[in-house]
N, C-alpha and C positions, 0 to 999 in steps of 0.2 A: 504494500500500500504506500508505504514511505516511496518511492522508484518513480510511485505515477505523479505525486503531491511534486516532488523534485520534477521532474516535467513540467508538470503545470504552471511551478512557480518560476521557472526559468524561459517555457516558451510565452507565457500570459502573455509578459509585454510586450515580445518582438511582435504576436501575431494583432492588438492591440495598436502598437506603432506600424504595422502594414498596414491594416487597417483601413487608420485615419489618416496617412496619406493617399490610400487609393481615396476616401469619402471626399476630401479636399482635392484633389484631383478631378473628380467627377462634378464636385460645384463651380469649377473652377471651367472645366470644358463645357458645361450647361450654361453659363453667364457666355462665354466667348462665341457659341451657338444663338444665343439670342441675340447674340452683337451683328455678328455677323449676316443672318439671317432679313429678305428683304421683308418679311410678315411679322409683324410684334404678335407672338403666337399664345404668349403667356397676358397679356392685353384681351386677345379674343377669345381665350378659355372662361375670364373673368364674364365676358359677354355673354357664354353660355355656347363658344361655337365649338362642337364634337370635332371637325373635321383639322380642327387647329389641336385639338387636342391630342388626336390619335397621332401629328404629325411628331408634335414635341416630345409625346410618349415616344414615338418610337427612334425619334433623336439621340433621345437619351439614353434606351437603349444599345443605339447604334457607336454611343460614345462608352454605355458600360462594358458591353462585349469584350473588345480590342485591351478595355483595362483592365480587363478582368482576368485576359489572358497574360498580360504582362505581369499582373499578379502573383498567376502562378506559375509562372517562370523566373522570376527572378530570383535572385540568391541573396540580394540585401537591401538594405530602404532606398541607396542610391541608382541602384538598378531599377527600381521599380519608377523611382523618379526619373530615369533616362528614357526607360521602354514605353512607361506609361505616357511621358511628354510627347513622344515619336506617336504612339498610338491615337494618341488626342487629336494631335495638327494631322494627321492624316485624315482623319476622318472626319475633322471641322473642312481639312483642302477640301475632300470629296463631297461634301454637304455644299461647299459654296460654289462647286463647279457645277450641280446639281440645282443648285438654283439659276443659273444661268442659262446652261440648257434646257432646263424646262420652265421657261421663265411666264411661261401660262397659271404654270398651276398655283405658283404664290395666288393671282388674282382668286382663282377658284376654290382655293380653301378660305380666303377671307370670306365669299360667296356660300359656305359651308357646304361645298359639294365633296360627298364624301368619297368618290370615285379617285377626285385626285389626291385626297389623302392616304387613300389605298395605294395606290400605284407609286406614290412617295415614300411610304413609310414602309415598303416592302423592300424596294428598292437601296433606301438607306439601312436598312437589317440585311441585305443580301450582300453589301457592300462590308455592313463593319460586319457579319461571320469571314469573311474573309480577309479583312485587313487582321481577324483574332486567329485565326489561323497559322495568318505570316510570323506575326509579334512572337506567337506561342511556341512558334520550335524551337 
């Protein structure tokens, strides 16, 4: 029993300190997401619009994927802040190239048509499984 107590009390913090810099990392790619982004999407959820909502959900998700794989790759806090940084701007770059090229659908999710919230937020998860893929080996 002592063997697991000594575990616990030695890994608590590191996994603790991983943690909370993945959580800060993730609020930290979620603010740089709404920055970056041509729809105030968190403005229009306020409003009640679904199709904003399912977008920024799936944002977000699409930012915790890739960091979540860098998570569990890495070997120490500074790793996680290297891989996890690499992870983040990857998938804010592909979020903002994403709005350019589909530069309709910003309009149509203000619109709250849910079609192109669908076809975005698919898109942006099909994107970060795969940027969590790269990070993760």
């Amino acid at each position: 029993m002592q063997g697991i107590l000594d575990t616990l009390y030695s890994g608590l913090p590191i996994l603790l300190g991983h943690f909370s810099i993945a959580i800060l990392m993730l609020g930290l790619g979620i603010v740089l997401y709404l920055v970056i982004t041509p729809v105030n999407e968190y403005r229009l959820i306020q409003q009640g619009n679904q199709a904003a909502a399912l977008t920024l959900g799936s944002a977000m998700l699409g930012i915790t994927l890739p960091l979540a794989a860098a998570l569990g790759s890495s070997i120490n806090f500074w790793d996680i802040v290297i891989w996890g940084s690499v992870a983040i701007i990857l998938q804010l770059l592909v979020f903002f190239l994403l709005d350019l090229i589909l530069r309709g659908l910003a309009e149509r999710i203000k619109n709250e048509e849910m079609s192109a919230a669908l076809i975005l937020g698919a898109t942006k998860l099909s994107v970060a499984l795969l940027n969590a893929a790269a990070i993760g080996y």
